[in-house]
C-alpha positions in Angstrom: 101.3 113.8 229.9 98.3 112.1 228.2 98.0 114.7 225.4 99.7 114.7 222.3 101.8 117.8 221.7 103.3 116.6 219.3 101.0 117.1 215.8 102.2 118.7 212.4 102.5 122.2 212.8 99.7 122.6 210.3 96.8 124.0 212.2 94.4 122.3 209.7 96.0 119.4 211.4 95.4 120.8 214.3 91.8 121.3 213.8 91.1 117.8 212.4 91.5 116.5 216.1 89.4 116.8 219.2 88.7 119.9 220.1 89.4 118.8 223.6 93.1 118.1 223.7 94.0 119.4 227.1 92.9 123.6 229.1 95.2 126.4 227.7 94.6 129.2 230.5 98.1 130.4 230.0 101.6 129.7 228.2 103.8 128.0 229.6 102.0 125.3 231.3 103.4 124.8 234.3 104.6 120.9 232.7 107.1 122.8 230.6 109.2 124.6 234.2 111.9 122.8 234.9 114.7 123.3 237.5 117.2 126.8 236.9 120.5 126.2 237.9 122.1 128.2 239.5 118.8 129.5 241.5 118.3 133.1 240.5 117.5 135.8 243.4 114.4 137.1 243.6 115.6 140.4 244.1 117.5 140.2 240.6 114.1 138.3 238.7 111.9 141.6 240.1 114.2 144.5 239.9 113.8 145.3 236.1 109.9 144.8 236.5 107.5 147.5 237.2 105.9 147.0 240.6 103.5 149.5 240.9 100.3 147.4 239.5 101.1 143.7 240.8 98.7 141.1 241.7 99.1 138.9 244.6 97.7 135.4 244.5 97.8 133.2 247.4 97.7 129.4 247.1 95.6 127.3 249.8 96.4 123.4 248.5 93.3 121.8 250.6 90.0 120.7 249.9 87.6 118.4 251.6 87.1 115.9 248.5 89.1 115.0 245.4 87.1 115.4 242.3 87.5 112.5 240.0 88.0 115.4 237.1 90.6 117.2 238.8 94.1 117.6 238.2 94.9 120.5 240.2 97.9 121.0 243.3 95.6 120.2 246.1 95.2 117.0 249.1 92.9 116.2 251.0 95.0 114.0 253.5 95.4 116.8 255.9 95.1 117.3 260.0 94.6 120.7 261.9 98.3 120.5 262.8 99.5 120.2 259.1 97.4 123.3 258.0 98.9 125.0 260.8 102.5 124.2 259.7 101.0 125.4 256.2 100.3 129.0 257.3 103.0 129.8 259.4 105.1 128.7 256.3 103.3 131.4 253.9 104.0 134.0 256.5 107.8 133.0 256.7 108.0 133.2 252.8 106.0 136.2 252.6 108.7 137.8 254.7 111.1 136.9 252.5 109.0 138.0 249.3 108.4 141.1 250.4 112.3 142.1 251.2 113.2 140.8 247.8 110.8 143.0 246.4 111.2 145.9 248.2 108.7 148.9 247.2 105.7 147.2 245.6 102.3 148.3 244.8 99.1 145.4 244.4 96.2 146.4 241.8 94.9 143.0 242.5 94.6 140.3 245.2 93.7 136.6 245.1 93.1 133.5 247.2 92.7 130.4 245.2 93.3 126.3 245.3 92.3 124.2 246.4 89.8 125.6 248.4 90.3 128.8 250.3 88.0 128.4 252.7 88.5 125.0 253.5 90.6 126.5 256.4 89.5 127.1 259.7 88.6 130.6 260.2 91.2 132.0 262.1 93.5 130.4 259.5 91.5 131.9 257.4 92.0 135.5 258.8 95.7 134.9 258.9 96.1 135.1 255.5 94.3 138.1 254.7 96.4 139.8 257.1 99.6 138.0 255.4 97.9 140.2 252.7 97.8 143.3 254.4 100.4 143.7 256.8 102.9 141.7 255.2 102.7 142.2 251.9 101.1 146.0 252.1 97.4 145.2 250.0 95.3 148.1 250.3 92.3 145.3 250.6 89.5 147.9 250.7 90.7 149.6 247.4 91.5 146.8 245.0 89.4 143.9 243.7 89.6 140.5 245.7 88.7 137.3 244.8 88.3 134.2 246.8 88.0 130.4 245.6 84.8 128.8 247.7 82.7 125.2 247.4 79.6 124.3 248.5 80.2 123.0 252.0 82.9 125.6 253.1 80.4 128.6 252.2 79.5 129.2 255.9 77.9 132.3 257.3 81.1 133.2 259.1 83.4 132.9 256.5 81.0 135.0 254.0 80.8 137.8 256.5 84.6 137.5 256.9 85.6 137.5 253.6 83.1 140.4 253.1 84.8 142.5 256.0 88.0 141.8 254.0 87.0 143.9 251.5 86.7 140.6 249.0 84.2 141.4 246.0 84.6 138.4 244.1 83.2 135.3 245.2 83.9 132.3 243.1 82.2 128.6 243.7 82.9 125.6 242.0 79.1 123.8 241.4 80.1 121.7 238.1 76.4 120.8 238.4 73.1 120.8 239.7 71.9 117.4 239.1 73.2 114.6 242.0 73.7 111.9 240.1 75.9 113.9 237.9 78.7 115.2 240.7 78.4 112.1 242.8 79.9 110.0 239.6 82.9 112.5 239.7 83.2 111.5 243.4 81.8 114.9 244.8 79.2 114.5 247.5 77.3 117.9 247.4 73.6 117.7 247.4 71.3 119.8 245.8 70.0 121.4 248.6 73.3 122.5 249.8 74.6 124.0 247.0 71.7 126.1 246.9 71.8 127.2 250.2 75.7 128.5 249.7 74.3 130.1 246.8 71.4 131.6 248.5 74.3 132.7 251.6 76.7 134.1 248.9 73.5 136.5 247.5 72.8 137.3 251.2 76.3 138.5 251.8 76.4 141.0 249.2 79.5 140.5 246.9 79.2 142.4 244.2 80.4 139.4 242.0 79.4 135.9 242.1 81.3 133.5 239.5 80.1 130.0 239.0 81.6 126.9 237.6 79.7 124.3 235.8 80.9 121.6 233.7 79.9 119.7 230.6 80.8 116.2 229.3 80.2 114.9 233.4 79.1 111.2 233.0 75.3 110.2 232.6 74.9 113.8 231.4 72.8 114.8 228.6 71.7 118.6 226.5 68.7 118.1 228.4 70.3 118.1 232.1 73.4 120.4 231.0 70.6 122.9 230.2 68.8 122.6 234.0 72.4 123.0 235.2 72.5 126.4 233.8 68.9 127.1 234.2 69.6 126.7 237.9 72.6 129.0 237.8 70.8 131.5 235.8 68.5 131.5 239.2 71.2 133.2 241.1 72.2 136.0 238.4 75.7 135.1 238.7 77.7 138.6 237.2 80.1 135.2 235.9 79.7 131.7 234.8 82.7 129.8 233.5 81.3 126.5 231.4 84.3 124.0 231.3 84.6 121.3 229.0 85.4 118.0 231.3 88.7 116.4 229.7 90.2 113.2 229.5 91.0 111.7 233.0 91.1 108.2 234.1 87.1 107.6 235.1 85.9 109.8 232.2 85.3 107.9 228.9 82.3 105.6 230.3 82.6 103.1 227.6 82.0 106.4 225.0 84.2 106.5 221.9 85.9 110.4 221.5 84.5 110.9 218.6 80.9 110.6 220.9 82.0 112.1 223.6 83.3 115.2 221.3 80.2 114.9 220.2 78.2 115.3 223.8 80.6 118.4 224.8 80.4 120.5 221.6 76.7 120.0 222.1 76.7 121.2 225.5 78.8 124.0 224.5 76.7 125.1 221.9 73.6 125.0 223.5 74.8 126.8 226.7 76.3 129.5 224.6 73.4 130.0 222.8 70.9 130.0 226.3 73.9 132.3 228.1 73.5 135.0 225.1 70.3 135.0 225.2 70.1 135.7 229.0 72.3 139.1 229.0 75.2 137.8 228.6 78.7 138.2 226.8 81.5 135.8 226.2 84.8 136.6 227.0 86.2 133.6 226.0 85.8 130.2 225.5 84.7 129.4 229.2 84.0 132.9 230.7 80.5 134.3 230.2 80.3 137.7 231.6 76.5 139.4 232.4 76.3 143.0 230.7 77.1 145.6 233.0 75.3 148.9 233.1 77.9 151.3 231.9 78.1 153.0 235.4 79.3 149.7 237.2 82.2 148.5 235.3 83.2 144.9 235.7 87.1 144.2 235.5 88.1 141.2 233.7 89.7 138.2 236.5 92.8 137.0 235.6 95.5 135.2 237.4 98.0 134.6 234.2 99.1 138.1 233.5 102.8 139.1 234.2 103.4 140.9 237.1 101.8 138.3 239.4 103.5 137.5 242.6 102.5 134.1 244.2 102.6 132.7 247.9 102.5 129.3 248.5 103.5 125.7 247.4 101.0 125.3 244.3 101.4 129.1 243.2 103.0 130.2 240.0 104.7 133.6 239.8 105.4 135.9 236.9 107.7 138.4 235.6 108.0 139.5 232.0 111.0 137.3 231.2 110.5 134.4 234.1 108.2 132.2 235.3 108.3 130.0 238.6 106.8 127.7 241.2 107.5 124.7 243.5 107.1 121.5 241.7 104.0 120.2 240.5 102.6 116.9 241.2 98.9 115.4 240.3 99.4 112.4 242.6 98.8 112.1 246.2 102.4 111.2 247.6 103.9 113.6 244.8 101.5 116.2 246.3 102.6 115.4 250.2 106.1 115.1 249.6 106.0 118.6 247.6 104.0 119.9 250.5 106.2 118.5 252.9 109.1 119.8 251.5 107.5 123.1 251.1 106.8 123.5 255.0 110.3 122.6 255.7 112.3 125.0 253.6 115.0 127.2 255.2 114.2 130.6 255.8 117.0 131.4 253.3 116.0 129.1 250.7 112.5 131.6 249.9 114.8 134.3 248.4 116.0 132.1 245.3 113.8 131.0 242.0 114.5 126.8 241.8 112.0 125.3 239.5 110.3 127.1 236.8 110.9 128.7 232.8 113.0 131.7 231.7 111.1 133.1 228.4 113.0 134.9 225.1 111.7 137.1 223.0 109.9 134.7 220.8 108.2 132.8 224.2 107.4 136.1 225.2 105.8 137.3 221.9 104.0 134.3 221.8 102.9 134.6 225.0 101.2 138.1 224.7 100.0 136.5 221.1 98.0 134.1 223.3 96.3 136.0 226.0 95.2 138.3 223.7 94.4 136.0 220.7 92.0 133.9 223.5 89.7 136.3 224.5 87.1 138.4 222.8 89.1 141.4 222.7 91.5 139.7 219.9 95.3 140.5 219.2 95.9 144.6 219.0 97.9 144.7 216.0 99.7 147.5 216.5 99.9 147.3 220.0 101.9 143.8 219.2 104.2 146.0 217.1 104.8 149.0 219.6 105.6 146.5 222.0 107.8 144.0 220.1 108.7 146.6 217.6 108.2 144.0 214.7 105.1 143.0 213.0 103.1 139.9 214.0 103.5 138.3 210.7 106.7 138.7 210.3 107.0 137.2 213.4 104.9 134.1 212.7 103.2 134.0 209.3 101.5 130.6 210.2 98.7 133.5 211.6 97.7 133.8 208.3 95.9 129.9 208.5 93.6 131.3 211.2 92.2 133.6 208.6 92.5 130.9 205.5 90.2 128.4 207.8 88.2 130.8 209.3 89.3 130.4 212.6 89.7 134.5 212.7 89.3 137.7 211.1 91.1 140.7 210.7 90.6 144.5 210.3 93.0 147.7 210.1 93.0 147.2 214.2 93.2 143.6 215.0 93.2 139.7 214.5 90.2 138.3 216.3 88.6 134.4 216.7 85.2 133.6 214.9 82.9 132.4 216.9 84.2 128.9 215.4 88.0 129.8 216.2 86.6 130.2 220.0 85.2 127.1 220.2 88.0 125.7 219.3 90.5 127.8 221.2 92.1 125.5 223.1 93.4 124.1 220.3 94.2 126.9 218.2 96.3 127.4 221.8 97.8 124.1 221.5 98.9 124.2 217.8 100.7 128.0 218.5 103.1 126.4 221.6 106.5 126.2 220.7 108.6 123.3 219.8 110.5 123.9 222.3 107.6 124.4 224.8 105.8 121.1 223.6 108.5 119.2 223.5 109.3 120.2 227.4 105.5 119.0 228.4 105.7 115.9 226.1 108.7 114.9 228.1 107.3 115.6 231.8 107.4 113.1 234.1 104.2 113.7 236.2 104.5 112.5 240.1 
């Protein structure tokens, strides 16, 4: 790990640093899992949890380009045989998931990366009826979303994700300006990206999320601003606007202290035009357009407990355990994961291997998170009829939030100022555990 965990506990600390320390989307990060021996049945990790609400998530690792930014479980040293040998393994383990569970009900229902629709169509179809038959998804009754780029948005696969009952496209653009994505190693055009665009409109989902990124090299306010311009040409119901963070080709001879600089301008300045435009922020990426009250718009999120995953980059959660297959950046750590994942007994699917068992306080401070990171705030006394104890008795170090002015508080909850969500991330980082931080600080990443 490049990012040191390891600061004071003092949040001013905390908040003397870059803002940009590393993404907190959820708690643990999946550098803290670790291998659980013995193995613990499925069966026994799900049979305390309540199954009727679940949501299903569905990992495709391939994509047809490695973005210099990214850090994610996905190759793109693949053949037609390989992904082949990849989807007939997520139907063996689906088998196996769905015994261990037994009588489960899914509220929710994603396909993610990677990208999704990278596979060949019939692949493609395979794994919606994985979905369906398999696992029992209702898919014309719950909300579906699907993970897309550029060059895999294809007329077919829009009308077949459509037929699915999928009403949540998503599409990674990061930006609009060619000189921008092709020094991240992308080779999208303009023009293409449009075009998907233009397809995804055509086809009717009732949400479209883009992704757009600030901090790319060569990028300016000016050209950050087009980017969204661009975007806002599409009335996306979603934008996400992600900081870029350190990797290896990212600093371009800028100090941090400039590049800091460059992405809190960005932010700013995006924020700013994405208010104006009609919409809300949710947090400190997701930007939300204003529904009528008629059409409500649910929330996506792929971190909440009760998720079950399928496949060799997907993370699963229960209230007191979370788990996965290993996790590798790398190429060769990647294809020997994969590899290994394609191979596994039949058997082997019904035990948890590799991942982190939560207490009280990792669960308290988990719930403290997802709620603390998002608009909505930290429901004071829904912490205590949960937990049965009160959030500052639990962790008084709350309190700095409100002393810096990171947060505010009424009778009903603890919510971020609209400085505490820009730097939310690192309000994130400063709340891990010791144990937790000392876990990622230690990870030896393949």
């Amino acid at each position: 790990m490049t990012t040191n965990l390891l600061f004071p506990q003092n949040l001013k600390s905390y908040i003397s640093q870059s803002p940009y320390q590393a993404y907190v989307y959820s708690y643990p990060h999946k550098t803290a899992y670790r291998p659980i021996n013995p193995p613990i049945s499925l069966a026994d990790a799900w049979k305390q949890e309540d199954k009727n609400s679940l949501f299903l998530y569905i990992h495709i690792p391939f994509c047809e380009m490695r973005c210099g930014f990214c850090n994610l479980f996905t190759t793109v040293t693949h053949n037609e045989d390989f992904v082949t040998q990849y989807v007939r393994t997520l139907q063996r383990q689906s088998q196996r998931i769905k015994t261990a569970l037994g009588s489960a009900k899914f509220a929710r229902f994603a396909i993610g990366g990677g990208t999704p629709t990278q596979l060949p169509i019939h692949h493609l179809e395979t794994v919606f009826n994985i979905a369906e038959e398999t696992m029992g998804v209702r898919l014309q009754e719950i909300p579906i979303s699907v993970e897309m780029s550029p060059e895999t948005a294809t007329i077919d696969k829009l009308k077949l994700l459509r037929s699915r009952g999928v009403d949540r496209a998503s599409i990674g653009i990061q930006s609009f300006i060619e000189s921008e994505v092709l020094a991240t190693g992308r080779r999208q055009s303009t023009t293409q990206v449009k075009a998907a665009l233009t397809r995804m409109c055509e086809a009717g989902f009732p949400t479209i999320n883009i992704d757009l990124i600030y901090g790319l090299p060569g990028q300016t306010i000016d050209t950050w601003l087009q980017s969204i311009h661009v975007a806002l040409h599409f009335q996306p119901e979603e934008i996400y606007l992600y900081p870029l963070y350190v990797r290896p080709l990212t600093g371009l001879g800028c100090s941090d202290k400039e590049w800091d600089d460059i992405r809190l301008g960005c932010y700013h300045h995006g924020r700013s035009l994405l208010l104006s435009q009609g919409y809300t922020q949710v947090s400190m990426r997701m930007f939300q357009r204003i529904s009528t009250p008629s059409i409500p718009s649910p929330i996506y999120c792929c971190q909440a407990d009760g998720m079950v995953g399928l496949g060799c980059g997907a993370r699963s959660y229960t209230n007191a355990l979370h788990y996965s297959n290993e996790y590798a950046v790398g190429g060769k750590g990647i294809r020997d994961i994969l590899q290994g994942y394609i191979q596994t007994p039949e058997n082997e699917f019904d035990y948890v291997c590799y991942g982190f068992q939560l207490d009280g306080e990792e669960r308290r401070r988990r719930y403290i998170l997802l709620s603390l990171l998002t608009d909505e705030g930290l429901n004071l006394s829904d912490y205590q009829q949960r937990f049965a104890t009160d959030v500052y008795s639990d962790f008084p170090e709350l309190r700095e939030l409100l002393s810096l002015n990171l947060a505010t508080q009424n009778e009903q909850s603890l919510r971020l100022t609209e400085f505490g969500i820009e730097r939310s991330d690192t309000i994130g980082a400063w709340f891990f555990s010791k144990k937790v931080r000392r876990l990622m600080q230690t990870y030896e990443l393949r």
